[in-house]
C-alpha positions in Angstrom: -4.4 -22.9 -2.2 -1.4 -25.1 -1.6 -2.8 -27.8 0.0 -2.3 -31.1 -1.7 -4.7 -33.6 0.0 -8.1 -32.1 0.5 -9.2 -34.8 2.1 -7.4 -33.6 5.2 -10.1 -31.6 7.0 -9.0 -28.1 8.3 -8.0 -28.4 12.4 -10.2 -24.9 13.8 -7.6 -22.3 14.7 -10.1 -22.6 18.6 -8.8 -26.6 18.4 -6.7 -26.8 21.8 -4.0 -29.0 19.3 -3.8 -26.2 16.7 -0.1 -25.3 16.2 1.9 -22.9 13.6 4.2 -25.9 13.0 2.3 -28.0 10.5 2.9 -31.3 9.7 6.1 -31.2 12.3 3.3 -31.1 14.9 1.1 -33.4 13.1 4.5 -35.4 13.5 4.2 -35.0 17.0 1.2 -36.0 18.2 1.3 -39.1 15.5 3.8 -40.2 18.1 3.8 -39.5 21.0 -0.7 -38.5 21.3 -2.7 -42.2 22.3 -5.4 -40.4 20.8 -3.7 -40.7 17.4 -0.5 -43.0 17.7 -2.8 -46.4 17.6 -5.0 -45.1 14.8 -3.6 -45.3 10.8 -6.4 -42.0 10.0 -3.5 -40.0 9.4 -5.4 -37.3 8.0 -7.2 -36.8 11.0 -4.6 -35.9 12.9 -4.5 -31.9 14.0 -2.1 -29.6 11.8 -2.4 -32.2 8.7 -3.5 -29.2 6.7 -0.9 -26.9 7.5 2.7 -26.6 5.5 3.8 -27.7 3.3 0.5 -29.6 2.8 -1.1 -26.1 3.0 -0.3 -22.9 3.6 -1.8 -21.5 6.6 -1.2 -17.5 7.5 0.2 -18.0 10.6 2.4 -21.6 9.9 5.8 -21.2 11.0 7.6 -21.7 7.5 10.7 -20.9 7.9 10.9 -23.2 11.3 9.1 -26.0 9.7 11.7 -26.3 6.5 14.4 -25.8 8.9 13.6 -28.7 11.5 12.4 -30.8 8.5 16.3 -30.4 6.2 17.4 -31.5 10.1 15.5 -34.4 9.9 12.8 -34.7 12.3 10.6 -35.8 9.3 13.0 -38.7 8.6 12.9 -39.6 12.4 9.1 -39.1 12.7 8.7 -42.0 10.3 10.6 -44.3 12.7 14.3 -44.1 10.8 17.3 -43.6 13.1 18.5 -40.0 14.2 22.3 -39.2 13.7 22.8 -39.9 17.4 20.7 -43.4 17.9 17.0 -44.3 17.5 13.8 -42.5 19.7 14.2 -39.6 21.2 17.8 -38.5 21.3 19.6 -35.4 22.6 20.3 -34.7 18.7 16.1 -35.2 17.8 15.4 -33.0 21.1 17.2 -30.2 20.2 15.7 -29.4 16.6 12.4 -30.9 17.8 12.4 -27.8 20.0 14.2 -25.5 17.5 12.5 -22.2 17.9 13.5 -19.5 14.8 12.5 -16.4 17.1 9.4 -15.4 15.1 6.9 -17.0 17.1 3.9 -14.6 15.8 3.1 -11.4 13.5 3.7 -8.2 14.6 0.4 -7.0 13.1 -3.2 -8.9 13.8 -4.8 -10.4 10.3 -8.1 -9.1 9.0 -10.9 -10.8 9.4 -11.9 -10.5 5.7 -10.5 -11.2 2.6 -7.0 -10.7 1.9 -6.7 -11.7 5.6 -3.2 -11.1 5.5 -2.2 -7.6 7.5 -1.5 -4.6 5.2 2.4 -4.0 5.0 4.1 -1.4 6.8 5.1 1.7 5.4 8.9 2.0 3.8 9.3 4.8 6.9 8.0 2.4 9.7 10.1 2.6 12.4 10.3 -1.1 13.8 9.9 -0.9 18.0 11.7 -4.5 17.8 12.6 -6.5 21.2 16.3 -6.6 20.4 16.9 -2.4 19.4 17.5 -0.9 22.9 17.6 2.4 23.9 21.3 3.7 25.1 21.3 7.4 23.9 20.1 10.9 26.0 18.7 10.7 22.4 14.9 9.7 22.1 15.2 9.4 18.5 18.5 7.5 18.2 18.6 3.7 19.1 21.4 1.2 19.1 21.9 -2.3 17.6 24.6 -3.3 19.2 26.8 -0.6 18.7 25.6 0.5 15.7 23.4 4.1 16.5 20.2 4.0 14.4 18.1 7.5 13.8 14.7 7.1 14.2 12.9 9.4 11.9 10.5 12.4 13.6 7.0 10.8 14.3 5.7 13.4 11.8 7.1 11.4 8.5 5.6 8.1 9.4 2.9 6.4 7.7 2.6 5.8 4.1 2.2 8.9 1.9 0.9 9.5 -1.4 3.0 9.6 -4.4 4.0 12.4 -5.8 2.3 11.8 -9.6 0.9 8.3 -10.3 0.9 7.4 -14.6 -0.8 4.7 -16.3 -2.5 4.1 -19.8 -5.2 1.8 -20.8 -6.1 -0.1 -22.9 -2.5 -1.5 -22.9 -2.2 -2.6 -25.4 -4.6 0.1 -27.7 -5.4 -0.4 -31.4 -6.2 3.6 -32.2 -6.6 5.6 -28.9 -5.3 5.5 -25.4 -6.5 7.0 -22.3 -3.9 8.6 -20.0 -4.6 8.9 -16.5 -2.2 10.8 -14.1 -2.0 12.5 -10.4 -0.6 15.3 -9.2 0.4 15.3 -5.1 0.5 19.4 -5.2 0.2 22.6 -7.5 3.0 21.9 -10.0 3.7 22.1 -13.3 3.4 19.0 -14.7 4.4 17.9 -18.1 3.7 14.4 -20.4 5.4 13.4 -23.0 5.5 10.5 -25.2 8.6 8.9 -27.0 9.9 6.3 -29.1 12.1 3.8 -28.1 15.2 5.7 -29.4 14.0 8.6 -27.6 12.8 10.5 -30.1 9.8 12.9 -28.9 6.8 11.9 -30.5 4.6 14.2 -28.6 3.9 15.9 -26.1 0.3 15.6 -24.1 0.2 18.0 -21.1 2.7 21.1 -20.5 1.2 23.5 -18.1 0.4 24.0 -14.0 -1.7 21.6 -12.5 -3.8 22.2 -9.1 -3.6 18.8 -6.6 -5.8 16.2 -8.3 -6.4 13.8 -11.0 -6.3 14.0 -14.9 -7.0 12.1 -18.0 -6.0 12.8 -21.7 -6.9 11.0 -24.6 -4.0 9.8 -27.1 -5.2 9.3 -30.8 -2.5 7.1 -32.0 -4.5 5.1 -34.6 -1.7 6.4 -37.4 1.4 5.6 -34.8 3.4 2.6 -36.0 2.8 -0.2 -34.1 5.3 -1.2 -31.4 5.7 0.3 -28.3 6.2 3.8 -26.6 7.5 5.7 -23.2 5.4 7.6 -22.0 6.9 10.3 -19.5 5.3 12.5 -16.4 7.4 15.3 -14.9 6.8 17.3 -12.2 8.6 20.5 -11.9 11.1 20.0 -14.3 11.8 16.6 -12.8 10.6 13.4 -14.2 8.9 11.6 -11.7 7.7 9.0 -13.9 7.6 6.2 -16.6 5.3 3.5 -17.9 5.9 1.7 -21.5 2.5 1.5 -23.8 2.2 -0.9 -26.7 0.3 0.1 -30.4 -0.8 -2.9 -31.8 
């Protein structure tokens, strides 16, 4: 959706020339490649479609904007590095700049979003650099620093414990609230004004595991907008702001 020249055509991820550093390898092989050095098609040169004339998933971004703010862009258009002209020690050194992230940890999807889903807030990363240095199987070290790893049990991504919302948002006479309950509970929603005044009060009583909806007449509310409030328990869990037009 970034990409700024469609004319460049897409180089196949199977293309033996395909690399996650963009136009820094399409940089590259416009130099030093016969097959494209003595040719002005620059747009047939593999990687032409990738940052920042696109954005591929697996482009290297942060390398790429790193190695180009050194100046291997400036120097792939024939201007002098900072230590002389062609290849130098200085030009060598980003030109082989590696940021450490060479790949995902998780595989894309081969449909639409594409992108993997994103780990749980409890994931437990089994990185190259945490090493193991404790009798401990759940304690870790970076560097000196112990790190806890939680019990296998509470991994993954759970279920919240009440989920609000309200539509249409904005209304113009009646509402629809819709709300979840994790567990047996008693569960209560309230609705307020902006100076916290109770306005009323929707739902008071014990709820079994599952999901509700209530409908809010509010056609002779003032317009402007309202909290609406979910507790669980006695504990607000909770908030979401609907507008009266």
């Amino acid at each position: 959706m970034l990409r700024l020249n469609m004319a460049v055509p897409v180089t196949q991820r199977t293309d033996p020339k395909f690399s996650n550093e963009g136009l820094i390898q399409a940089a590259v092989l416009g130099l030093t490649d016969p097959a494209y050095n003595t040719t002005t098609s620059l747009q047939s040169i593999p990687n032409m479609d990738g940052f920042p004339n696109g954005r591929r998933l697996e482009d290297d971004v942060t390398r790429i904007e790193l190695q180009a703010v050194s100046g291997v862009v400036l120097a792939a258009i024939g201007l002098w590095y900072d230590d002389g002209s062609g290849v130098t020690p200085n030009l060598l050194n980003v030109l082989t700049y590696n940021a450490g992230v060479t790949s995902n940890d998780a595989s894309f999807k081969s449909s639409f979003p594409y992108v993997a889903s994103p780990w749980a807030g409890t994931h437990i990363c089994d990185c190259d650099n945490i090493s193991t240095k404790s009798a401990n199987k759940n304690e870790r070290t970076i560097g000196d620093v112990p790190i806890t790893k939680a019990p296998e049990a509470n991994l993954g991504l759970a279920s919240p414990e009440m989920n609000l919302a309200a539509y249409p948002n904005p209304s113009e006479g009646s509402s629809t609230i819709k709300y979840s309950v994790d567990a047996p509970s008693q569960v209560k929603v309230a609705i307020y004004d902006l100076q916290g005044k109770l306005i009323k009060v929707l739902a008071d009583k014990k709820h079994d595991a599952g999901v509700y909806t209530i409908q809010w007449s509010n056609k002779s509310m003032a317009s402007g907008t309202y909290i609406i409030t979910a507790s669980k328990n006695g504990m607000e869990k909770q908030m979401i702001k609907v507008v009266k037009n």
